[in-house]
MIDREN-9366 format. One line per field, with one value per residue (C-alpha): residue number from 1; residue in three letters; x, y, z. Coordinates in pm, 1 decimal. Each point is the difference from the previous one (the first is absolute). Layout:
// MIDREN-9366
k = [NUM|...] $
r = [ALA|...] $
u = [X|...] $
v = [Y|...] $
w = [Z|...] $
//
This chain:
// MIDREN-9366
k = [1|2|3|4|5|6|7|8|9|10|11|12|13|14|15|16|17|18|19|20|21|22|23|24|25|26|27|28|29|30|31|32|33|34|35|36|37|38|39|40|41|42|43|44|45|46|47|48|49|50|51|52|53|54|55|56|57|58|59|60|61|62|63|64|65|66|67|68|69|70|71|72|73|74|75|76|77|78|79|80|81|82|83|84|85|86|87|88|89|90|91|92|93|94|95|96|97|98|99|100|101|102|103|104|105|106|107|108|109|110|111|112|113|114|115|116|117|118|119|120|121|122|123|124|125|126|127|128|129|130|131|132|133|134|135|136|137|138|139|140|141|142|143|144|145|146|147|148|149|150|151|152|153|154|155|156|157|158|159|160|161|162|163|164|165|166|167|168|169|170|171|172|173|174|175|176|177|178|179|180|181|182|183|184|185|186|187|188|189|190|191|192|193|194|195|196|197|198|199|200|201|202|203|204|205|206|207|208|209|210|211|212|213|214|215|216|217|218|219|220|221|222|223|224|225|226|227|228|229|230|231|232|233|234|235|236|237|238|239|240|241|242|243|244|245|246|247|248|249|250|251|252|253|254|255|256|257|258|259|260|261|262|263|264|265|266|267|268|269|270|271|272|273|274|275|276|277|278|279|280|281|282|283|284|285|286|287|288|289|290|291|292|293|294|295|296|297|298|299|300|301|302|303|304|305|306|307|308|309|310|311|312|313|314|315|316|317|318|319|320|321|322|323|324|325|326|327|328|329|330|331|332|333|334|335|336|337|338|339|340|341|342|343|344|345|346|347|348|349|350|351|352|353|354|355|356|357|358|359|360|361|362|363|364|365|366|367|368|369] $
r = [UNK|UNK|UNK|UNK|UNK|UNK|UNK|UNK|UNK|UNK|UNK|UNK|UNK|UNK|UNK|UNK|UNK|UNK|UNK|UNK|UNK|UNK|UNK|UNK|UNK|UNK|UNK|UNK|UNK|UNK|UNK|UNK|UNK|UNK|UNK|UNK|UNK|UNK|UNK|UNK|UNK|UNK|UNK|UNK|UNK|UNK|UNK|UNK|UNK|UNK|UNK|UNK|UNK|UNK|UNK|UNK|UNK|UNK|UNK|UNK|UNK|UNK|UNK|UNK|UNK|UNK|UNK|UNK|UNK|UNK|UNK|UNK|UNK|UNK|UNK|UNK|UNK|UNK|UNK|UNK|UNK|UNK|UNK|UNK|UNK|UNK|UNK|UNK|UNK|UNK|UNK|UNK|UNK|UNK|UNK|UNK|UNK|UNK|UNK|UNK|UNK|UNK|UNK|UNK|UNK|UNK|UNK|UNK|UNK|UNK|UNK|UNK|UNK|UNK|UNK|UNK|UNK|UNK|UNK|UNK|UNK|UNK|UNK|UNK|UNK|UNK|UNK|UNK|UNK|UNK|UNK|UNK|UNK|UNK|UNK|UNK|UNK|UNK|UNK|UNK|UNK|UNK|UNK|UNK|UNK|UNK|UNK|UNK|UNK|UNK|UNK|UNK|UNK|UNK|UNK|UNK|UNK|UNK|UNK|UNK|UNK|UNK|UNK|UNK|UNK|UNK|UNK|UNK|UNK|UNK|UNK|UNK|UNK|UNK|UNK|UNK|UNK|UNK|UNK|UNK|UNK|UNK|UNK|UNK|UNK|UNK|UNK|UNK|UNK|UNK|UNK|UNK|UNK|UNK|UNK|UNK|UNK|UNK|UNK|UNK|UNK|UNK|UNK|UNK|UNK|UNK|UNK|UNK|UNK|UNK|UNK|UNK|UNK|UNK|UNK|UNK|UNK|UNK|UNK|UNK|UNK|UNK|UNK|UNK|UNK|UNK|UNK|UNK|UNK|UNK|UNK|UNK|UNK|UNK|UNK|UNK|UNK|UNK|UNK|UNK|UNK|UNK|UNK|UNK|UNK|UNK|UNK|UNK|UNK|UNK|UNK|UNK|UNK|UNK|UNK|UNK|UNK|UNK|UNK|UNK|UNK|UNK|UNK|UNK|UNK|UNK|UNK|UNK|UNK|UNK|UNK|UNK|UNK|UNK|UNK|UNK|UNK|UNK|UNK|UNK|UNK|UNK|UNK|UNK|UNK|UNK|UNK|UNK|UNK|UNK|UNK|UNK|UNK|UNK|UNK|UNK|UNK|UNK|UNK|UNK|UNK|UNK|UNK|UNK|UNK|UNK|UNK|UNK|UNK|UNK|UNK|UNK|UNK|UNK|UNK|UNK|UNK|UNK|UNK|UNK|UNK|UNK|UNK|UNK|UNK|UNK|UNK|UNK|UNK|UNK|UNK|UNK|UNK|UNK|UNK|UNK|UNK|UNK|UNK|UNK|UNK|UNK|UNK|UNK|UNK|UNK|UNK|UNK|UNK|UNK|UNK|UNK|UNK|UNK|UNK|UNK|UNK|UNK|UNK|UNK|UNK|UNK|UNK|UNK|UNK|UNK|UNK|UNK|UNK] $
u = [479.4|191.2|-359.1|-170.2|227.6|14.5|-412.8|49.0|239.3|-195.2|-323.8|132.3|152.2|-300.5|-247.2|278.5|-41.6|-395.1|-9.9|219.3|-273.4|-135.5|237.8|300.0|219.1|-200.1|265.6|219.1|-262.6|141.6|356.2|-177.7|-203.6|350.5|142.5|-263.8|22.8|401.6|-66.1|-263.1|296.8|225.4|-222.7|-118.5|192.4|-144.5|-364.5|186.7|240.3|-260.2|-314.7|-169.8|392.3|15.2|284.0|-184.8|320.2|-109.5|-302.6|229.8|10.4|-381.7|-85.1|252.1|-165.6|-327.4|160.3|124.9|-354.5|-133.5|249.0|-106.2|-398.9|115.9|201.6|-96.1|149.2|13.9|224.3|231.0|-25.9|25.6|362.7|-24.0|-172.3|268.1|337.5|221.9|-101.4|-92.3|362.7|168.9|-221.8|130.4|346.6|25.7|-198.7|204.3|322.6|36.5|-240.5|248.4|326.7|-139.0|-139.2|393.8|130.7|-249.5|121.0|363.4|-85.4|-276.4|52.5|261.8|-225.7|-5.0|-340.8|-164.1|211.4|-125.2|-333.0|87.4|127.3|-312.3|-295.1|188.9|36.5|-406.2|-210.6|-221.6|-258.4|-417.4|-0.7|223.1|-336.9|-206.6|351.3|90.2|-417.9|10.7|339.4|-134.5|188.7|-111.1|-199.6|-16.8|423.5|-22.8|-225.3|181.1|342.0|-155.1|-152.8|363.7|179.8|-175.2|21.2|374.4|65.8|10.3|327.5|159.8|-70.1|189.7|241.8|97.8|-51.7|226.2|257.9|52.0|-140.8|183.8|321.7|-260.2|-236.3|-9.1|-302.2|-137.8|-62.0|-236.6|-237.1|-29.1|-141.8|-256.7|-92.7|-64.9|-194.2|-280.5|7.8|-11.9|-39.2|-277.6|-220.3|0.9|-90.2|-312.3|-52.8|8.4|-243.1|-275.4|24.7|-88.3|-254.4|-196.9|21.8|-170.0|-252.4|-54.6|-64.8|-222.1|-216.4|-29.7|-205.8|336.6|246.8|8.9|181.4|310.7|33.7|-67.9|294.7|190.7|-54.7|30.2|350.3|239.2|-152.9|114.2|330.1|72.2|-109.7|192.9|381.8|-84.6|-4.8|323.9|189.3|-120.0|113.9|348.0|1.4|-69.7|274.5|298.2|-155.1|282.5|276.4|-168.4|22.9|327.9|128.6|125.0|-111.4|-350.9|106.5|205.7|-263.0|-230.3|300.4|84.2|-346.9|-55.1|291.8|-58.8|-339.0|102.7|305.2|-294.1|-246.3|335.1|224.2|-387.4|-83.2|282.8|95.7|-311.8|9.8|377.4|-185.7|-173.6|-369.5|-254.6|-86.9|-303.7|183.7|284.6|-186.8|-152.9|327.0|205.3|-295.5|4.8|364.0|-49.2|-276.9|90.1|-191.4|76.7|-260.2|184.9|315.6|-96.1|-142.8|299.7|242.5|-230.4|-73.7|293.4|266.2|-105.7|99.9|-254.0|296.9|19.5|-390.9|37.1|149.0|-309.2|-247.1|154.3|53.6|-394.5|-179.8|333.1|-97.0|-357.1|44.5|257.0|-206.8|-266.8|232.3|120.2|-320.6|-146.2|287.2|-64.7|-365.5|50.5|243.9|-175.2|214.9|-57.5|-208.4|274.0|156.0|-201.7|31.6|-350.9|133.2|313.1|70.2|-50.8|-345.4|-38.5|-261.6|-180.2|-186.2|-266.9|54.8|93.0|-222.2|38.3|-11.0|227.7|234.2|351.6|192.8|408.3|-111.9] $
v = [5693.1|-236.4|-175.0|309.2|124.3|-377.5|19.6|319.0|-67.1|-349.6|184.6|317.7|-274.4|-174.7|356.2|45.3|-336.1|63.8|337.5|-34.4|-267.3|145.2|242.2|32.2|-155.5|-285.4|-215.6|47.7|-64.4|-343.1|92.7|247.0|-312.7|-176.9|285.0|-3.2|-344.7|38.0|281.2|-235.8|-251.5|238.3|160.5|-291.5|-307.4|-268.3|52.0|-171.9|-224.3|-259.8|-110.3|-196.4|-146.9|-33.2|124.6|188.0|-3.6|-353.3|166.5|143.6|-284.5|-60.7|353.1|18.4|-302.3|144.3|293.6|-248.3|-185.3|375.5|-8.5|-278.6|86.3|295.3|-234.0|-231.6|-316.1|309.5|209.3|-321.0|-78.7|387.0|-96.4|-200.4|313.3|261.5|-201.6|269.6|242.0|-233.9|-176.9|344.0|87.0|-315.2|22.5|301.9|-29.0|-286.8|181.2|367.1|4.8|-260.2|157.7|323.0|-136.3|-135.4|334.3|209.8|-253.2|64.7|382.2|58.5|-218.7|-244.3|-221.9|-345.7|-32.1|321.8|-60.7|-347.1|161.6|224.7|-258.0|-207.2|218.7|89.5|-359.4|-29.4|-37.2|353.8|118.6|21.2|374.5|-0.5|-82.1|293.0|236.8|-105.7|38.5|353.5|56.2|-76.4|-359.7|-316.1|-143.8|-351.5|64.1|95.9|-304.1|-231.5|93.2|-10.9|-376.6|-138.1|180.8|-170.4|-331.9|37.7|127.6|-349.7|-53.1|383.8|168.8|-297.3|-35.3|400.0|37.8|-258.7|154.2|312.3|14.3|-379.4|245.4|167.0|-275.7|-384.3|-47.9|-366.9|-12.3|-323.7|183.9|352.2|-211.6|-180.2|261.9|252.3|-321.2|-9.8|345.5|147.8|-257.3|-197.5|297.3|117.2|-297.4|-55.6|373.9|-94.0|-309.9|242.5|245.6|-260.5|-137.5|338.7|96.7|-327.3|9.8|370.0|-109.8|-268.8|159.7|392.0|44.8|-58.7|213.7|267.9|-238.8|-28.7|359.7|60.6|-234.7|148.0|323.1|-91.9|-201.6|333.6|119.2|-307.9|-18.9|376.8|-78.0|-315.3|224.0|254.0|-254.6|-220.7|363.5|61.3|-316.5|33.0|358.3|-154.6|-223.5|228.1|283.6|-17.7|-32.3|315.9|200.7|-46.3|-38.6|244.3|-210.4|125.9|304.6|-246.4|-257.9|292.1|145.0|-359.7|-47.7|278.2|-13.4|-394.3|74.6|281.8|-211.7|-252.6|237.5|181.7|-351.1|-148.0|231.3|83.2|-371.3|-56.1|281.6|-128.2|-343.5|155.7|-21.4|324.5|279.1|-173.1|-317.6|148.7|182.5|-311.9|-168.8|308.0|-27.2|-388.7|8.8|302.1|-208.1|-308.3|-192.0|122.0|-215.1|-332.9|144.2|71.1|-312.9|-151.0|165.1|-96.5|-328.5|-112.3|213.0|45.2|392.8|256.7|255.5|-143.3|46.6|368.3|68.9|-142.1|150.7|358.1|-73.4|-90.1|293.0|223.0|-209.0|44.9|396.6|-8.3|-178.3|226.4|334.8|-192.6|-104.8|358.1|130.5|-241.3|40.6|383.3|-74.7|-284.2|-205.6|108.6|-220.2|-136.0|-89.2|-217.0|-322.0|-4.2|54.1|-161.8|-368.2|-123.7|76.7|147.3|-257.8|286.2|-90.7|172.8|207.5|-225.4|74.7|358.0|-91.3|-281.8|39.3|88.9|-256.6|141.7|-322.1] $
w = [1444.5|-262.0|-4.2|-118.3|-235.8|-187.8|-3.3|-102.7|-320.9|-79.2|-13.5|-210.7|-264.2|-42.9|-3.7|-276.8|-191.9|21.5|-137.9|-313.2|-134.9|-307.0|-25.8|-275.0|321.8|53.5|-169.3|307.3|268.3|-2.9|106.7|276.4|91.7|46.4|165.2|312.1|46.5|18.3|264.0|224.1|-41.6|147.6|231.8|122.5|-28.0|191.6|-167.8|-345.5|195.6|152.9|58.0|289.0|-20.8|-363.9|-137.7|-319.9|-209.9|-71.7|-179.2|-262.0|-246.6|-29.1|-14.0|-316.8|-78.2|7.3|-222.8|-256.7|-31.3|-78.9|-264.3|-137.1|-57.7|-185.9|-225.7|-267.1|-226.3|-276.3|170.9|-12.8|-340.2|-101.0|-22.7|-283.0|-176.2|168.7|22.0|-85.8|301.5|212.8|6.9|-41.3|334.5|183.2|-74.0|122.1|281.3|162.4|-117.3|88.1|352.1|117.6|-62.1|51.4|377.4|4.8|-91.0|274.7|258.4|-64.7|8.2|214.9|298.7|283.6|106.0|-105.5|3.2|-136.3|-269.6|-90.7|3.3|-269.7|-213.8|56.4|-80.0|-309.0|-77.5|20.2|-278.8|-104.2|201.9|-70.3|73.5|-341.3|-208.0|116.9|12.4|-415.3|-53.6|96.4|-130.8|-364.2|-20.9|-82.1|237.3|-176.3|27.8|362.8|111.7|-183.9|107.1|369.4|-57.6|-165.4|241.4|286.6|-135.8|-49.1|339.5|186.8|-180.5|-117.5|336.8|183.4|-241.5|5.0|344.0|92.7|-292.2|143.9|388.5|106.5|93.9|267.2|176.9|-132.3|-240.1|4.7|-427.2|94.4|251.6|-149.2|-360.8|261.5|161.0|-276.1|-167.7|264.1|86.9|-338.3|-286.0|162.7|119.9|-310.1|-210.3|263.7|-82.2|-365.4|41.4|225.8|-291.3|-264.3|193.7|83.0|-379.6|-115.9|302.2|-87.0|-379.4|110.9|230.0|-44.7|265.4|239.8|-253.5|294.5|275.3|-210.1|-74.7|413.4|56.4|-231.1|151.5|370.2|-100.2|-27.5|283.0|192.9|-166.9|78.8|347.6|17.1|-120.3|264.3|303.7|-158.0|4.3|335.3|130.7|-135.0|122.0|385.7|-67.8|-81.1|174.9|287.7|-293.5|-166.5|286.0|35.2|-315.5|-246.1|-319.9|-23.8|-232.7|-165.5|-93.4|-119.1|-197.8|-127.3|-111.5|-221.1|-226.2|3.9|-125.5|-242.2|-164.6|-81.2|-162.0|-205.3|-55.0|-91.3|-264.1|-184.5|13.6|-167.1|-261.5|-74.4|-81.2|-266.0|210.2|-57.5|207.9|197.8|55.7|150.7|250.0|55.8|91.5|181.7|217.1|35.6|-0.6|314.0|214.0|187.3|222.5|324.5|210.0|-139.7|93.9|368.4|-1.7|-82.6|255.4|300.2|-118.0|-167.5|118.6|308.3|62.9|53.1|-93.6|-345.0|-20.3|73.6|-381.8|-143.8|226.0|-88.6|-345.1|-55.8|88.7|-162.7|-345.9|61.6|-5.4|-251.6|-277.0|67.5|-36.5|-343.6|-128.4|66.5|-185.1|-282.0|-48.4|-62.8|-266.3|-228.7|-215.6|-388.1|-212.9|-171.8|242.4|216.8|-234.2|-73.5|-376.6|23.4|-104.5|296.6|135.5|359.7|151.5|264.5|303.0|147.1|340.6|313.7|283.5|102.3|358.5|-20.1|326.3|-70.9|188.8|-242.2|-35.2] $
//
């Protein structure tokens, strides 16, 4: 019977994540996507826990690894530079970024939850850099995308040493966190994936340029890339759902994780954009930052608590707190777009000139990455 019913709820999620394509809803057929994977996970442990006697939690860090390279084709040396054109924002962005989502991950622990470990995993996915799904979220929002992509790129080159650093500030009361090995590890599986990301992306461009007739196999790529990414945060969750799905059952900290994530996420879009309107930054740029500021990069952080700390429960906060993010930013950015900032107050006049990006990839997967 239990068999049927599972089957039964897997199937209805994913008839659900099919049908809203195209639609106004579409945005959250990612997070419906996430949700029947979590259900299989439940339903059906053992299908995520191993393979032919693999254990398939070790795929977790080259699948994320495999989301980071996508990452990285979508980026260029530009976006890294940008900051030399956009200092003001971009630091503003940072600084808050690696200040409020920590002490407001500190502050949900304290409130939210007992355990040692769920807790540390609250502080650490609000110690992670921003997400991708940010860039398409501020695009539709009517931010700065330049802003957004930037902030994303700086952020993830800072996170071998802030996310650590924080981490290890406010979760060492709760599990021990090895400074050393949580830089190494977020080195190869974020910084490194992305730079080869980087170098593929330069290469296709100038192979594109020098021989038109191939200019369609980079845009395929490009295409097929969030696909495999979205793909890629769907089995991670699933595995970490297998893991804890015995401490779920019997735990009452499900409600509170959920509960935990949404004013965790709403602090950072509210404590983002006022912080940035109280810096003196415009209209555009400070939805560009509340939603930076709101977005972390969930995947790293689940990453992290397997591989580093060693605790599925501490990779529960950051599988919730993804696909919570994911529908979040699209609410927001909805919301946004219907209410257009005015035209002087986008700093496209202003003294310092808004440097605009054209649209990410509409189909870019939304990893609250």
């Amino acid at each position: 019977m239990g068999d049927w019913i599972g089957a039964l709820v897997v199937l209805c999620f994913v008839l659900l994540a099919l049908g809203v394509r195209g639609t106004r809803a579409s945005g959250f057929a990612f997070t419906i996507w996430v949700a029947a994977f979590v259900s299989a996970a439940m339903f059906y442990p053992g299908a995520f826990g191993s393979l032919f006697g693999y254990q398939l939690s070790g795929l977790i860090v080259p699948l994320i690894q495999i989301i980071m390279f996508g990452m990285g084709t979508q980026l260029t040396l530009g976006d890294f530079r940008r900051v030399l054109v956009l200092p003001k924002p971009v630091l503003i962005g940072i600084a808050l970024q690696f200040s409020i989502m920590p002490l407001v991950g500190k502050g949900v622990a304290v409130l939210f939850t007992s355990d040692p470990e769920v807790a540390a995993g609250m502080v650490l996915v609000g110690s992670s850099p921003g997400g991708v799904a940010s860039n398409v979220m501020a695009y539709l929002a009517g931010g700065n995308v330049a802003l957004s992509v930037t902030m994303t790129a700086c952020s993830t080159l800072l996170a071998p040493l802030a996310t650590p650093a924080m981490t290890s500030l406010l979760a060492g009361q709760y599990v021990d966190v090895p400074f050393v090995p949580m830089m190494v590890t977020i080195l190869n599986m974020i910084i490194v994936p992305v730079a080869a990301g980087l170098l593929v992306n330069w290469v296709l461009i100038r192979a594109a340029a020098a021989y038109p007739a191939m200019a369609a196999v980079p845009a395929a790529i490009m295409r097929s890339l969030p696909v495999v990414s979205m793909v890629a945060i769907c089995v991670i969750i699933a595995i970490i759902t297998s893991l804890s799905r015995d401490a779920l059952l019997a735990g009452s900290f499900v409600a509170a994780i959920i509960a935990a994530a949404a004013v965790h996420n709403g602090a950072g879009y509210l404590l983002g954009y006022w912080g940035a309107r109280a810096a003196g930054l415009n209209e555009s740029d400070a939805r560009t930052v509340s939603i930076e500021v709101g977005m972390q990069n969930a995947g790293m952080a689940s990453g992290l608590a397997i591989s580093v700390l060693k605790s599925p429960l501490a990779a529960l906060p950051p599988a919730v707190f993804g696909p919570w993010m994911n529908m979040s930013g699209a609410v927001l950015a909805s919301w946004w777009a219907s209410r257009p900032p005015e035209p002087t107050d986008t700093g496209i006049a202003g003294p310092e000139p808004s440097v605009q990006r054209t649209a990410p990839p509409a189909d870019r997967a939304l990893d609250g990455s």
